[in-house]
gemmi code that builds the backbone of each chain (N, CA, C; Angstrom):
import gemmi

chains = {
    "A": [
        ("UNK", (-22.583, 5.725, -1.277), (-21.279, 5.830, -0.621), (-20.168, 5.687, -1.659)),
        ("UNK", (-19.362, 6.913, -1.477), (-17.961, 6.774, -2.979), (-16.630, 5.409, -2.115)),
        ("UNK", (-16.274, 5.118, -2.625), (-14.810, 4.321, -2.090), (-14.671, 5.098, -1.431)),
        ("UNK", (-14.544, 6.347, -1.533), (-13.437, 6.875, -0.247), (-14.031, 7.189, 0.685)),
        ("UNK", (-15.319, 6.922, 1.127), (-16.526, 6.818, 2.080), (-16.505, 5.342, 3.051)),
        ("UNK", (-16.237, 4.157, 2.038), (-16.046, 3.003, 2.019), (-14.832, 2.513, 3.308)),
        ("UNK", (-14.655, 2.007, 4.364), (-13.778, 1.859, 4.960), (-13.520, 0.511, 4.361)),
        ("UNK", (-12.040, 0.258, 4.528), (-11.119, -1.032, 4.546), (-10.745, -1.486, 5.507)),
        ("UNK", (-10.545, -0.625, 6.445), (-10.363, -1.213, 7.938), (-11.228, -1.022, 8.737)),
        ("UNK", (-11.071, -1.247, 9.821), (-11.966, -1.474, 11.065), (-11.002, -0.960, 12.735)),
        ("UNK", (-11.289, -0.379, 13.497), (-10.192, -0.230, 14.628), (-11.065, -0.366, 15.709)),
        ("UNK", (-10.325, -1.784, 16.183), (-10.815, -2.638, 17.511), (-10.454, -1.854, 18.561)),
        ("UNK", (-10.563, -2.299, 19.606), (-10.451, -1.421, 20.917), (-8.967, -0.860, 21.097)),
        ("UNK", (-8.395, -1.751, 21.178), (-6.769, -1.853, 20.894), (-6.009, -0.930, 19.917)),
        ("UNK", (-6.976, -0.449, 18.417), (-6.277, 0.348, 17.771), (-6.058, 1.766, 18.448)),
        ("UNK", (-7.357, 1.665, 19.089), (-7.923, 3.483, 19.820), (-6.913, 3.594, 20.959)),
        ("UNK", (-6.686, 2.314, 21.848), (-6.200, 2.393, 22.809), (-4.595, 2.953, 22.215)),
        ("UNK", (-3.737, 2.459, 21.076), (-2.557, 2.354, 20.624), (-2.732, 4.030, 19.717)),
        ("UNK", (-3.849, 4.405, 19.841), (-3.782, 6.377, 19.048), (-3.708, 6.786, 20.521)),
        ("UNK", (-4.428, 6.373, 21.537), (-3.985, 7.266, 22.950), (-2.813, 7.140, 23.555)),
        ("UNK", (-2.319, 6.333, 23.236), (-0.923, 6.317, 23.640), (0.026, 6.398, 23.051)),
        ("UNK", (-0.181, 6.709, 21.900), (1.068, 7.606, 21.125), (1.851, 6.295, 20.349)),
        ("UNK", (0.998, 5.032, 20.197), (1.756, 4.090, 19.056), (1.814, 4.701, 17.651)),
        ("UNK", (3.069, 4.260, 17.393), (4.003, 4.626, 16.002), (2.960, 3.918, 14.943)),
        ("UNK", (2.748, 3.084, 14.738), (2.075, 2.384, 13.823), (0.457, 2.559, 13.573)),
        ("UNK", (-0.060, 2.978, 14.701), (-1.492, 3.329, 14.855), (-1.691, 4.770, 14.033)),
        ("UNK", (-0.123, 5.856, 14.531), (-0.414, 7.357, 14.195), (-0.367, 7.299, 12.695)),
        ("UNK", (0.632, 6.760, 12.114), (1.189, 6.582, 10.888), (-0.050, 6.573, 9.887)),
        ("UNK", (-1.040, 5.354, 10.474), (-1.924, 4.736, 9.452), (-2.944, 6.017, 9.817)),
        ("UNK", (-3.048, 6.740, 10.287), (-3.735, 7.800, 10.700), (-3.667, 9.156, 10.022)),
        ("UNK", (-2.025, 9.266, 9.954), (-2.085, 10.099, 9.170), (-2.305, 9.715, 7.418)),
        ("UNK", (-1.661, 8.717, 7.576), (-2.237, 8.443, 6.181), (-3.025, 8.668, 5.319)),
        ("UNK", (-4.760, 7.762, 6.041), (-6.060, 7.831, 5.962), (-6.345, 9.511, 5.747)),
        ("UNK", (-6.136, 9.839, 7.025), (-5.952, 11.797, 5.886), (-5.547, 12.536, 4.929)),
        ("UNK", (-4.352, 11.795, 4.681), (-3.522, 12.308, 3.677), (-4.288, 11.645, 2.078)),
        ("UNK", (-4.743, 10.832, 2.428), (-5.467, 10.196, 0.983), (-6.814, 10.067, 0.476)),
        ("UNK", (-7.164, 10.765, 2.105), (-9.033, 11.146, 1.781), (-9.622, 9.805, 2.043)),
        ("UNK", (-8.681, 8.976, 2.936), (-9.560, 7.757, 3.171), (-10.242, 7.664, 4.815)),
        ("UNK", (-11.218, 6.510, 5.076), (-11.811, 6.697, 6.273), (-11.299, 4.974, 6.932)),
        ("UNK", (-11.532, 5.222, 8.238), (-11.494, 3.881, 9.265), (-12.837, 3.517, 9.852)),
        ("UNK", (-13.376, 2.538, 9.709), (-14.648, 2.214, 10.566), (-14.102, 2.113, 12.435)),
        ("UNK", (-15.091, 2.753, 13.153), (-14.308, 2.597, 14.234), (-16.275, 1.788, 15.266)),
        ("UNK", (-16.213, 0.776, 15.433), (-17.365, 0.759, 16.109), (-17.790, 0.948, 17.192)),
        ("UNK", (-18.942, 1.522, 17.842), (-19.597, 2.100, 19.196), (-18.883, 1.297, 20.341)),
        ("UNK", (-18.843, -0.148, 20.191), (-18.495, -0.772, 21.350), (-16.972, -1.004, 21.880)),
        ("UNK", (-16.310, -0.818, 20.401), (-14.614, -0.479, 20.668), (-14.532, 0.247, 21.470)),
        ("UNK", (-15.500, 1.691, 21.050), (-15.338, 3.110, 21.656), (-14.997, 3.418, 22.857)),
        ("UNK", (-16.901, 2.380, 23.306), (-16.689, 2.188, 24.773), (-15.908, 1.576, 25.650)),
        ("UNK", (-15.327, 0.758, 25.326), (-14.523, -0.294, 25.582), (-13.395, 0.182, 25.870)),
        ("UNK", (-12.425, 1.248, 24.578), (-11.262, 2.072, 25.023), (-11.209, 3.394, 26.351)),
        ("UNK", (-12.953, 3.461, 26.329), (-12.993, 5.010, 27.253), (-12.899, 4.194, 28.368)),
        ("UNK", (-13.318, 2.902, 28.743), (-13.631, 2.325, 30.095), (-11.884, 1.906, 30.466)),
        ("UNK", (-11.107, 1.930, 29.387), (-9.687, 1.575, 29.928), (-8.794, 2.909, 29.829)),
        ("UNK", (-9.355, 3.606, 29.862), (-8.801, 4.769, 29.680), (-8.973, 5.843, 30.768)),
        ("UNK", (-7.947, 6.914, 31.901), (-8.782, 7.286, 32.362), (-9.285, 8.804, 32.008)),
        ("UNK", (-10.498, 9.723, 32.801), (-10.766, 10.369, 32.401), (-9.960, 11.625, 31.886)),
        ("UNK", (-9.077, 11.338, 32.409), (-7.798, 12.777, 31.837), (-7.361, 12.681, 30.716)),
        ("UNK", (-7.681, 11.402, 29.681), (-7.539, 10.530, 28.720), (-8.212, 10.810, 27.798)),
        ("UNK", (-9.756, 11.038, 28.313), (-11.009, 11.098, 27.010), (-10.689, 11.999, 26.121)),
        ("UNK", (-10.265, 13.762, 26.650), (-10.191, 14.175, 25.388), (-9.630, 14.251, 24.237)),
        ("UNK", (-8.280, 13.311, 24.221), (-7.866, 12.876, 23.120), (-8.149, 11.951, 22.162)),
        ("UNK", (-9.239, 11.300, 22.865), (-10.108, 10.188, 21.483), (-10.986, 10.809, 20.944)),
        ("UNK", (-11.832, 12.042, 22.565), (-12.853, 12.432, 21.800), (-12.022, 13.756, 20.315)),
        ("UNK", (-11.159, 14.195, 20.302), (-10.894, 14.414, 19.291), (-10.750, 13.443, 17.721)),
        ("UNK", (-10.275, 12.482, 18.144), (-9.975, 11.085, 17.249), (-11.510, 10.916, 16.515)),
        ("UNK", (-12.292, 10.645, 17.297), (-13.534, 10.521, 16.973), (-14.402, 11.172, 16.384)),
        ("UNK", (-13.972, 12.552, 16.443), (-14.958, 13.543, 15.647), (-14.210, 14.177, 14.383)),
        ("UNK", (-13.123, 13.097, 13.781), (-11.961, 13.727, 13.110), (-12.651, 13.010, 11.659)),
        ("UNK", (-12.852, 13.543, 10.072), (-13.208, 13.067, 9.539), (-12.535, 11.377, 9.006)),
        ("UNK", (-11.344, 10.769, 9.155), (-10.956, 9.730, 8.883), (-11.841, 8.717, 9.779)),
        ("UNK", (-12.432, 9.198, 10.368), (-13.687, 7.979, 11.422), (-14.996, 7.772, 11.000)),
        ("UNK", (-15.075, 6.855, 10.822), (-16.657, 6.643, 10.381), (-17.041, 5.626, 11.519)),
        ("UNK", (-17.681, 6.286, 12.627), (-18.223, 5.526, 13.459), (-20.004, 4.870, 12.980)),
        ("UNK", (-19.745, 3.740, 13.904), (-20.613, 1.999, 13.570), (-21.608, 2.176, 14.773)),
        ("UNK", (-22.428, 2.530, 14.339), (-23.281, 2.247, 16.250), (-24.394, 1.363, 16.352)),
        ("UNK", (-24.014, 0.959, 17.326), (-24.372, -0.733, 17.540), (-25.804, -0.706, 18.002)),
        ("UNK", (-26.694, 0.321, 18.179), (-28.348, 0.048, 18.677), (-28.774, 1.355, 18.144)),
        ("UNK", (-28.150, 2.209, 17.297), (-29.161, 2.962, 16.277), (-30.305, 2.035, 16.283)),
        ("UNK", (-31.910, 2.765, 16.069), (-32.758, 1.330, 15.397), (-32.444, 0.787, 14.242)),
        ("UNK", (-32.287, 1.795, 13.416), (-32.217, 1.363, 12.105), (-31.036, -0.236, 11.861)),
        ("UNK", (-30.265, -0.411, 12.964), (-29.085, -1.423, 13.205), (-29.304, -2.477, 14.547)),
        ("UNK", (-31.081, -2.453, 14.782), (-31.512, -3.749, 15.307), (-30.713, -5.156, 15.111)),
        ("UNK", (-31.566, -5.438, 13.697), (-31.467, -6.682, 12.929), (-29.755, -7.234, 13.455)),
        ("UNK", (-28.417, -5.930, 13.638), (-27.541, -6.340, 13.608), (-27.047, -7.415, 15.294)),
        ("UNK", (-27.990, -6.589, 15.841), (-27.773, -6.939, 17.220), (-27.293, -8.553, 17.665)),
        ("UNK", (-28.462, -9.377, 17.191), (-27.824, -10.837, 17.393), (-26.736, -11.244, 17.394)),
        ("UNK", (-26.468, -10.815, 16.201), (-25.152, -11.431, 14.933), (-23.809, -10.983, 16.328)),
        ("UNK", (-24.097, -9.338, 16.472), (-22.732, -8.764, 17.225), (-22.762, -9.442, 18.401)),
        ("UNK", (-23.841, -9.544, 19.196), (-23.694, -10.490, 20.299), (-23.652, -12.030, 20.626)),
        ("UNK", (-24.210, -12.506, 19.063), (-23.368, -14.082, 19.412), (-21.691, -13.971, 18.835)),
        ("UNK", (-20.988, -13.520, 18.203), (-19.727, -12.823, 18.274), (-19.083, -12.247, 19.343)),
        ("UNK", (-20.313, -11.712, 20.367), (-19.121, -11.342, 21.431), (-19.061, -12.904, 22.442)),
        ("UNK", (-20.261, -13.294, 22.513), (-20.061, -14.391, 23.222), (-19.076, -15.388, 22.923)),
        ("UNK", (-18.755, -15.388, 21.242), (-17.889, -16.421, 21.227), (-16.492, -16.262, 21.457)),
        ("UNK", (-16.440, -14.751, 21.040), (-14.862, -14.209, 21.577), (-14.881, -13.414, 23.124)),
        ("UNK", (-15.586, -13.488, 23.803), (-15.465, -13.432, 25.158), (-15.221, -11.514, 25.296)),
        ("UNK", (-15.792, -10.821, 24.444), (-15.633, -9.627, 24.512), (-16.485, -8.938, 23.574)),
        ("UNK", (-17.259, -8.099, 24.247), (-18.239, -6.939, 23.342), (-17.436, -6.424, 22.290)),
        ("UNK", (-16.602, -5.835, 22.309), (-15.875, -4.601, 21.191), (-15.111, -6.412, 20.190)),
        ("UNK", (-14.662, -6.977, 20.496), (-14.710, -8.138, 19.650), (-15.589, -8.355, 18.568)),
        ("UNK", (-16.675, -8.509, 19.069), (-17.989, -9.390, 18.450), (-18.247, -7.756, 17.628)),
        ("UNK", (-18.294, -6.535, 18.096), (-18.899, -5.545, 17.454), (-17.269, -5.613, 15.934)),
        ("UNK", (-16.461, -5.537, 16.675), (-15.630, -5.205, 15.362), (-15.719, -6.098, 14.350)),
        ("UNK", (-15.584, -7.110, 14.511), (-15.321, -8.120, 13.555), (-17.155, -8.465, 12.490)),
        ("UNK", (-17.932, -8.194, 13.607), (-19.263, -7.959, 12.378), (-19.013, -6.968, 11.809)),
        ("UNK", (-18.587, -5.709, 11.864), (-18.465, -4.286, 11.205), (-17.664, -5.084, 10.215)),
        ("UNK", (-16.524, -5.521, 10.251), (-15.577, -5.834, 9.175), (-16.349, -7.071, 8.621)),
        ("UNK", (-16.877, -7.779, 9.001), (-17.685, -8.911, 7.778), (-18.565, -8.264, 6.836)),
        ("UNK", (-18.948, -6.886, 7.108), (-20.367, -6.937, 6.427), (-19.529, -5.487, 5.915)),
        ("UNK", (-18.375, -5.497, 5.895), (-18.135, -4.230, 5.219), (-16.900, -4.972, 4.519)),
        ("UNK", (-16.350, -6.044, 4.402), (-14.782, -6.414, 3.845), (-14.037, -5.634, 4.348)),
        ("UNK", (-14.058, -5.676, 5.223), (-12.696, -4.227, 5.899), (-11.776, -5.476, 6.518)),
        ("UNK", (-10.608, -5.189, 6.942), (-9.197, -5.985, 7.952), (-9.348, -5.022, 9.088)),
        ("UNK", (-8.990, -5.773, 10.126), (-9.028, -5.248, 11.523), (-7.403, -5.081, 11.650)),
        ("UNK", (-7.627, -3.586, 12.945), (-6.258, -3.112, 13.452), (-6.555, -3.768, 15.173)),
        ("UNK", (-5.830, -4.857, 15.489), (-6.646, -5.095, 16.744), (-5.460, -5.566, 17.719)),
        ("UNK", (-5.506, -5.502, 19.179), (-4.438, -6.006, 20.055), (-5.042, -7.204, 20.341)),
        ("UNK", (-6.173, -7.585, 19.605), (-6.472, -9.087, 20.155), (-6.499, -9.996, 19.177)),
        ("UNK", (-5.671, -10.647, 17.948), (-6.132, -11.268, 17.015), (-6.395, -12.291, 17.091)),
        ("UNK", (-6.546, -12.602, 18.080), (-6.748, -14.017, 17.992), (-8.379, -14.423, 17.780)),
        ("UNK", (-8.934, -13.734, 18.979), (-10.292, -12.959, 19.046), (-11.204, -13.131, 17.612)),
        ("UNK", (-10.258, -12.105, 16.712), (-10.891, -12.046, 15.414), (-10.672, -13.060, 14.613)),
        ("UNK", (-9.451, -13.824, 14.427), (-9.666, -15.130, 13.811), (-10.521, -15.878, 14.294)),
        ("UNK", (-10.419, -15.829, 15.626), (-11.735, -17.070, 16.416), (-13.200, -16.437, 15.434)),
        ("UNK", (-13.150, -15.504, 15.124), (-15.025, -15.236, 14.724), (-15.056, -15.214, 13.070)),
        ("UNK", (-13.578, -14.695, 12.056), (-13.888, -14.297, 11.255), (-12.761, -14.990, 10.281)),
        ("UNK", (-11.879, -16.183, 11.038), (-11.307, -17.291, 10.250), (-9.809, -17.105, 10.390)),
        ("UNK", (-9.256, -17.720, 9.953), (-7.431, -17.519, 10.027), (-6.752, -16.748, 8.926)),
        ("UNK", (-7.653, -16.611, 7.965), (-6.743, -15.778, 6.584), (-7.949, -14.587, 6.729)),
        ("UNK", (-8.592, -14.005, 7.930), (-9.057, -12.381, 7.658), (-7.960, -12.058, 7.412)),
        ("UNK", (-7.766, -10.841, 7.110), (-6.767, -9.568, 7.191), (-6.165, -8.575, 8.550)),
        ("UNK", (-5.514, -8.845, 9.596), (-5.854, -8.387, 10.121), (-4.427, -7.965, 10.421)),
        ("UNK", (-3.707, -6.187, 11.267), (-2.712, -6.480, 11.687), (-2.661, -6.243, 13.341)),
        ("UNK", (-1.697, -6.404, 13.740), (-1.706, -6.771, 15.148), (-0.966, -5.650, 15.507)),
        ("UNK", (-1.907, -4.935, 16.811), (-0.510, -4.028, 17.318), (-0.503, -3.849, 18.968)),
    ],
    "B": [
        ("UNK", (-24.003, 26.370, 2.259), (-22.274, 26.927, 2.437), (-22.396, 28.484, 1.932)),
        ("UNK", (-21.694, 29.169, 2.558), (-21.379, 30.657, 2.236), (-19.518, 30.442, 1.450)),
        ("UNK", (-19.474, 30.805, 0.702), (-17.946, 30.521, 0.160), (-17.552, 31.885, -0.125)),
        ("UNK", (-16.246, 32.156, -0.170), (-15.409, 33.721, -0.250), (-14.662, 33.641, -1.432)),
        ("UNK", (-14.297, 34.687, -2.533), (-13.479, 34.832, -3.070), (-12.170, 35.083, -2.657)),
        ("UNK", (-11.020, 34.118, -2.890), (-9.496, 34.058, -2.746), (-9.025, 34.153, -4.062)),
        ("UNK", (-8.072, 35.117, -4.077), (-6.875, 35.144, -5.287), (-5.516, 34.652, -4.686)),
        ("UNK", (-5.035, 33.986, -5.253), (-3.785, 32.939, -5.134), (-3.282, 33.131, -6.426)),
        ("UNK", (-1.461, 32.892, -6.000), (-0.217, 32.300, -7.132), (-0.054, 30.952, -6.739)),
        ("UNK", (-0.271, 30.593, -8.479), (0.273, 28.973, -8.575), (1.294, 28.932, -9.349)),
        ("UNK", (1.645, 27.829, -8.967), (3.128, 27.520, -10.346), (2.194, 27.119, -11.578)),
        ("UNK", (3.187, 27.764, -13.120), (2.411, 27.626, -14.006), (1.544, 26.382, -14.098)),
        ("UNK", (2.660, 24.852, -14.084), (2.032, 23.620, -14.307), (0.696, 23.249, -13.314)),
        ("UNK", (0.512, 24.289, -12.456), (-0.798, 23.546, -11.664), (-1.638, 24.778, -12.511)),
        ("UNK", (-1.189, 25.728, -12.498), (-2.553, 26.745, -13.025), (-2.989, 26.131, -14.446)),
        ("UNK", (-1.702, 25.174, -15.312), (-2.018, 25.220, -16.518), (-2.966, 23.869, -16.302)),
        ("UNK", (-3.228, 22.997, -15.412), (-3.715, 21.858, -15.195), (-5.472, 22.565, -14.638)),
        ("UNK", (-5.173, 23.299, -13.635), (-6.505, 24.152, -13.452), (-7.678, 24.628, -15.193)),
        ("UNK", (-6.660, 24.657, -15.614), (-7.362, 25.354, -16.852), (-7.481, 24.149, -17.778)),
        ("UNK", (-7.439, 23.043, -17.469), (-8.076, 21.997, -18.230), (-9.379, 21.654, -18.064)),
        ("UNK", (-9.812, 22.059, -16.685), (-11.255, 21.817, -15.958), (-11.791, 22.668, -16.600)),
        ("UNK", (-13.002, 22.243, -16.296), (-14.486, 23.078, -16.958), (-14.470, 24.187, -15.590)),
        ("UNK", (-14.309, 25.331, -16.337), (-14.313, 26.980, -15.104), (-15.272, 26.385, -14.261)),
        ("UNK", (-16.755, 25.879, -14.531), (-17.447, 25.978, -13.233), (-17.035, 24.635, -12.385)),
        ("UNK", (-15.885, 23.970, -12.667), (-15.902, 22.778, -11.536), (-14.170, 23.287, -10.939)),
        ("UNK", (-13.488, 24.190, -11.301), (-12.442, 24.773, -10.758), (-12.705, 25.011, -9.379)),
        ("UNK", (-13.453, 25.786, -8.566), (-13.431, 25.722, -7.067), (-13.846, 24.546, -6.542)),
        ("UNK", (-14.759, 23.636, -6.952), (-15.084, 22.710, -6.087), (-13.499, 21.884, -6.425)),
        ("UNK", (-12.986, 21.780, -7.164), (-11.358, 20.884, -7.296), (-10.668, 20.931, -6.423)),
        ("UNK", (-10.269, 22.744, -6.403), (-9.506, 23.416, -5.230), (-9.980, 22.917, -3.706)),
        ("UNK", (-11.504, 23.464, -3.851), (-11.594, 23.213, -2.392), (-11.949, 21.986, -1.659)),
        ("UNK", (-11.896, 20.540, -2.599), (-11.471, 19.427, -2.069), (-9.969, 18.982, -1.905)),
        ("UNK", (-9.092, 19.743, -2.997), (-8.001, 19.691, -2.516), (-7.375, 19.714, -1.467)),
        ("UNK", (-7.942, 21.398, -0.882), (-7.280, 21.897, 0.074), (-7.983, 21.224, 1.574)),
        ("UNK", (-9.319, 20.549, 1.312), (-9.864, 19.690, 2.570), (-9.093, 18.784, 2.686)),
        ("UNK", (-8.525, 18.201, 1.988), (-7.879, 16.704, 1.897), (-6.681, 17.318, 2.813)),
        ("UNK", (-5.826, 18.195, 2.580), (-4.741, 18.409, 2.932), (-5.235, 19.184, 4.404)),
        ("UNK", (-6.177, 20.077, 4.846), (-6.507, 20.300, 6.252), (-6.796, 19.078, 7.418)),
        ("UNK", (-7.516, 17.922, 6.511), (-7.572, 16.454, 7.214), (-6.253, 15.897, 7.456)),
        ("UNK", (-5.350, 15.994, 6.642), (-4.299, 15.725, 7.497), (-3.633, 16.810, 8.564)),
        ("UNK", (-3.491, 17.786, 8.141), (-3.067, 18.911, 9.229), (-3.803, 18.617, 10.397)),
        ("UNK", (-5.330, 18.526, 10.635), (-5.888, 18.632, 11.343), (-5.450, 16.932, 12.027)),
        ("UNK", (-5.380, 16.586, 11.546), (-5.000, 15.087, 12.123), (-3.741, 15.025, 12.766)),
        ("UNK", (-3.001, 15.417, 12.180), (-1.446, 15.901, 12.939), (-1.529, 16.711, 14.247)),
        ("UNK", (-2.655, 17.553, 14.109), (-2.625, 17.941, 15.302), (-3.073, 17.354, 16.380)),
        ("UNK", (-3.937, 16.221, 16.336), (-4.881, 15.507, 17.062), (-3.662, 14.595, 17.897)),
        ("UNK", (-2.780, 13.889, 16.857), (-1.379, 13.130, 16.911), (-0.650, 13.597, 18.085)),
        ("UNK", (-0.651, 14.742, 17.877), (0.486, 15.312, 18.227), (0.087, 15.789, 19.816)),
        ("UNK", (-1.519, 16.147, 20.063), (-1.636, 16.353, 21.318), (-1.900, 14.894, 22.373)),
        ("UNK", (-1.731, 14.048, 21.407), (-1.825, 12.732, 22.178), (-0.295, 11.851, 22.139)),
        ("UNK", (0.345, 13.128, 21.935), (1.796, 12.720, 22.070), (2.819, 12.089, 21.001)),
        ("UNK", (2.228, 11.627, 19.809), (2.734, 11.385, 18.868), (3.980, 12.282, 17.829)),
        ("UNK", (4.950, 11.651, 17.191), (5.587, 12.288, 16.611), (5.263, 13.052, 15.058)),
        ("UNK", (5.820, 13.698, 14.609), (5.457, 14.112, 13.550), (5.198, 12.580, 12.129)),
        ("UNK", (4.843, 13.053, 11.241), (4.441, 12.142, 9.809), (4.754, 12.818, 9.026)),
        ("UNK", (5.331, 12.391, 8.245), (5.551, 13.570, 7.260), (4.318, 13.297, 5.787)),
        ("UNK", (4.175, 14.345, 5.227), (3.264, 14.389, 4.131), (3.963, 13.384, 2.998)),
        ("UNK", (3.437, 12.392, 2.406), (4.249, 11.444, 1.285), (2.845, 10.824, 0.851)),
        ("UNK", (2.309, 11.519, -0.343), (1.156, 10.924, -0.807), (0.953, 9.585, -1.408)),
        ("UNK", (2.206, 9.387, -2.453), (2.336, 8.023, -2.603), (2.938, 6.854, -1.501)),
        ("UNK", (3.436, 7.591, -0.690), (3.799, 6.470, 0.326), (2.423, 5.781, 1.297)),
        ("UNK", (1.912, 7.002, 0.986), (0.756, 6.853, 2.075), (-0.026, 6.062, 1.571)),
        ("UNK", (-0.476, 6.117, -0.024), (-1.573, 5.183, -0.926), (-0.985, 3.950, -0.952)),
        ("UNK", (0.489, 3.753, -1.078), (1.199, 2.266, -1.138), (0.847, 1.658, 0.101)),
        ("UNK", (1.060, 2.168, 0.953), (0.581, 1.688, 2.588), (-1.170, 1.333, 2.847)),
        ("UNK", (-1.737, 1.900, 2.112), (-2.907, 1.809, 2.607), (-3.551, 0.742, 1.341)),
        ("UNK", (-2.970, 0.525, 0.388), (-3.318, -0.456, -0.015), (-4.450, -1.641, 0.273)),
        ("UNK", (-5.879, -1.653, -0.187), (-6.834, -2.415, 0.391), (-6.478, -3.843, 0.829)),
        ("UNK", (-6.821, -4.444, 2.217), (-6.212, -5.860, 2.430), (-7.354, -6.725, 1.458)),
        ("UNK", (-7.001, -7.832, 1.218), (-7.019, -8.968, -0.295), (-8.071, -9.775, 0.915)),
        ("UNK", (-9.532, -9.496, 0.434), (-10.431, -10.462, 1.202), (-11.221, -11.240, -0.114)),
        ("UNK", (-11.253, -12.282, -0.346), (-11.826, -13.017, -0.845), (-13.173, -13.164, -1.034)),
        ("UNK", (-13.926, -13.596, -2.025), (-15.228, -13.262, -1.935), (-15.388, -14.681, -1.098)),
        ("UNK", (-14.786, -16.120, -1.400), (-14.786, -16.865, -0.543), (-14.838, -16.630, 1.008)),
        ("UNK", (-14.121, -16.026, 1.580), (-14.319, -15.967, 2.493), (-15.015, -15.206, 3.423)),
        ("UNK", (-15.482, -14.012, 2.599), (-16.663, -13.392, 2.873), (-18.360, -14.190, 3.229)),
        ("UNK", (-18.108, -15.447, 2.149), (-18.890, -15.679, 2.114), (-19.233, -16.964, 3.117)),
        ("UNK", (-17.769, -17.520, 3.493), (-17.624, -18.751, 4.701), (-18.205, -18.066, 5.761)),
        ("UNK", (-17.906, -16.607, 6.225), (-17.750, -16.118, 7.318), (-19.482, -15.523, 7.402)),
        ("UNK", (-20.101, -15.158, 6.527), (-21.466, -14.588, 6.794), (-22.594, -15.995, 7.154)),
        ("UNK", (-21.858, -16.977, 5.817), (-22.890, -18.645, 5.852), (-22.684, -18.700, 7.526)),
        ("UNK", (-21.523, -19.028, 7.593), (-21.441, -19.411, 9.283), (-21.958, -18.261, 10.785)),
        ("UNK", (-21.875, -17.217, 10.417), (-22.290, -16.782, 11.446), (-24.136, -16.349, 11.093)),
        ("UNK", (-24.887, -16.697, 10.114), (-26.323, -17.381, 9.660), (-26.569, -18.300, 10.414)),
        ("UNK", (-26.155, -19.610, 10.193), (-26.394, -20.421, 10.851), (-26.216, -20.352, 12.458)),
        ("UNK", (-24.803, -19.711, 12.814), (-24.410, -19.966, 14.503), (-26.200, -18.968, 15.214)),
        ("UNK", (-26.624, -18.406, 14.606), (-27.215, -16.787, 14.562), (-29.003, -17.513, 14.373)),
        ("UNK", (-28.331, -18.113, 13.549), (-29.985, -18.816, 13.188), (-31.282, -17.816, 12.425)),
        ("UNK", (-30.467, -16.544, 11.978), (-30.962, -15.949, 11.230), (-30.442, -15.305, 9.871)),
        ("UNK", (-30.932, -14.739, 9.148), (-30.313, -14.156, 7.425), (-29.781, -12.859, 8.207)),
        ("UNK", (-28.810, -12.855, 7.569), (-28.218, -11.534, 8.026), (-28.150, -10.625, 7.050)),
        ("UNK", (-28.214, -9.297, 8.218), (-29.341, -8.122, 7.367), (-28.120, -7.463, 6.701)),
        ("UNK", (-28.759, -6.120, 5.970), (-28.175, -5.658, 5.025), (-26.466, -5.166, 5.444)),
        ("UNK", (-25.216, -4.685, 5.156), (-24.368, -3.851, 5.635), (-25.028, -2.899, 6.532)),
        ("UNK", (-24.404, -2.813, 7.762), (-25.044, -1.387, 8.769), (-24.258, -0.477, 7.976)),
        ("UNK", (-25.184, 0.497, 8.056), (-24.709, 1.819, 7.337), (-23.628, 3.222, 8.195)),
        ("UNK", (-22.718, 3.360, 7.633), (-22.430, 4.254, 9.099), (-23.136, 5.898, 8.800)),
        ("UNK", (-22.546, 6.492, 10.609), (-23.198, 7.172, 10.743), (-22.816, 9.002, 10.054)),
    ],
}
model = gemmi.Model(1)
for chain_id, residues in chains.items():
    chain = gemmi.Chain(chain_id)
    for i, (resn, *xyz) in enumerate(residues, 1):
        res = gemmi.Residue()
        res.name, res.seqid = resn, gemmi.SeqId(i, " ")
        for name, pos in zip(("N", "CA", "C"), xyz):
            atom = gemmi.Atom()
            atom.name, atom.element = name, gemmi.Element(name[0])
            atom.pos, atom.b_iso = gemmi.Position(*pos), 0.0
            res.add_atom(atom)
        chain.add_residue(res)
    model.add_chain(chain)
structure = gemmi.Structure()
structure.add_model(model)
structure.setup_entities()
């Protein structure tokens, strides 16, 4: 994997939710990530998590988001991403939310900062000085 | 890949920069160039049907912004010890994406 394969961030449910609705700060870092050949980790359970708050007249604008190369989607029961299973689900238990526990392992085991509407969430799992910004 | 021959005008200083490369790595240059710059087009458009306003192209603004956030190996390493233990197992390699 080159760096620019490499994500730095991570986008919690909240980031996806803030690209469907047309947040300023979500698009920005979006276009960016294109503009510089860089990628976002986005994980399976965010995914789901944004489609279930989203309604269906909604989907096809993530499912564009999603198949856009700045995404490097995380999926949470590939086999090959067993072993990860525990880890993401005692994480969700402790932050009281699946796409929680999935993001914030994606960003431990990758050094990435989370884009998340819940930070608190992610400090609860991944400390008070992660990286994270809030939107 | 099937690839096509294109003839293009450049301004001298990019053609004269082209001709610093070794001839056989000249198209693959170009045509990561020009991917880089369709990923954003193509992204603008994605933006834009989900209602967003325009961005304008600013390459260095964009690299200043994206700037990697400052994670510590310390705390990489508070955060894996502890969720080992909460977990009660070694935690496995980076998941790989897909």
């Amino acid at each position: 994997m080159t760096d620019q394969d490499q994500p730095h961030w991570v986008l919690d449910t909240g980031a996806l939710l803030a690209y469907a609705s047309a947040g300023e700060a979500m698009g920005r870092f979006l276009a960016d990530l294109a503009d510089v050949g860089a990628v976002a980790a986005v994980p399976d359970l965010c995914t789901m998590e944004a489609f279930a708050r989203l309604h269906p007249d909604e989907f096809a604008v993530l499912d564009v988001l999603l198949t856009h190369p700045v995404i490097r989607p995380f999926p949470a029961s590939a086999r090959t991403n067993l072993p990860d299973l525990p880890f993401i689900g005692g994480m969700a238990k402790t932050a009281g939310r699946l796409g929680a526990g999935h993001a914030a392992f994606v960003a431990m085991t990758n050094r990435a900062g989370v884009w998340t509407s819940a930070p608190d969430q992610i400090r609860l799992l991944l400390g008070d000085d992660w990286p994270i910004v809030e939107i | 890949m099937t690839s096509s021959r294109v003839t293009v005008s450049l301004p001298d200083d990019v053609a004269a920069h082209l001709a610093t490369l070794p001839a056989r790595q000249v198209s693959a240059y170009v045509a990561e160039a020009v991917r880089r710059r369709a990923a954003g087009d193509t992204i603008r458009a994605a933006l834009g049907a989900a209602g967003h306003g325009d961005y304008a192209f600013d390459l260095a603004a964009s690299s200043e912004r994206l700037a990697g956030p400052a994670i510590s190996d310390d705390l990489v390493t508070r955060a894996r010890e502890r969720w080992a233990a909460e977990v009660a197992r070694p935690l496995p390699t980076p998941t790989a994406p897909q």
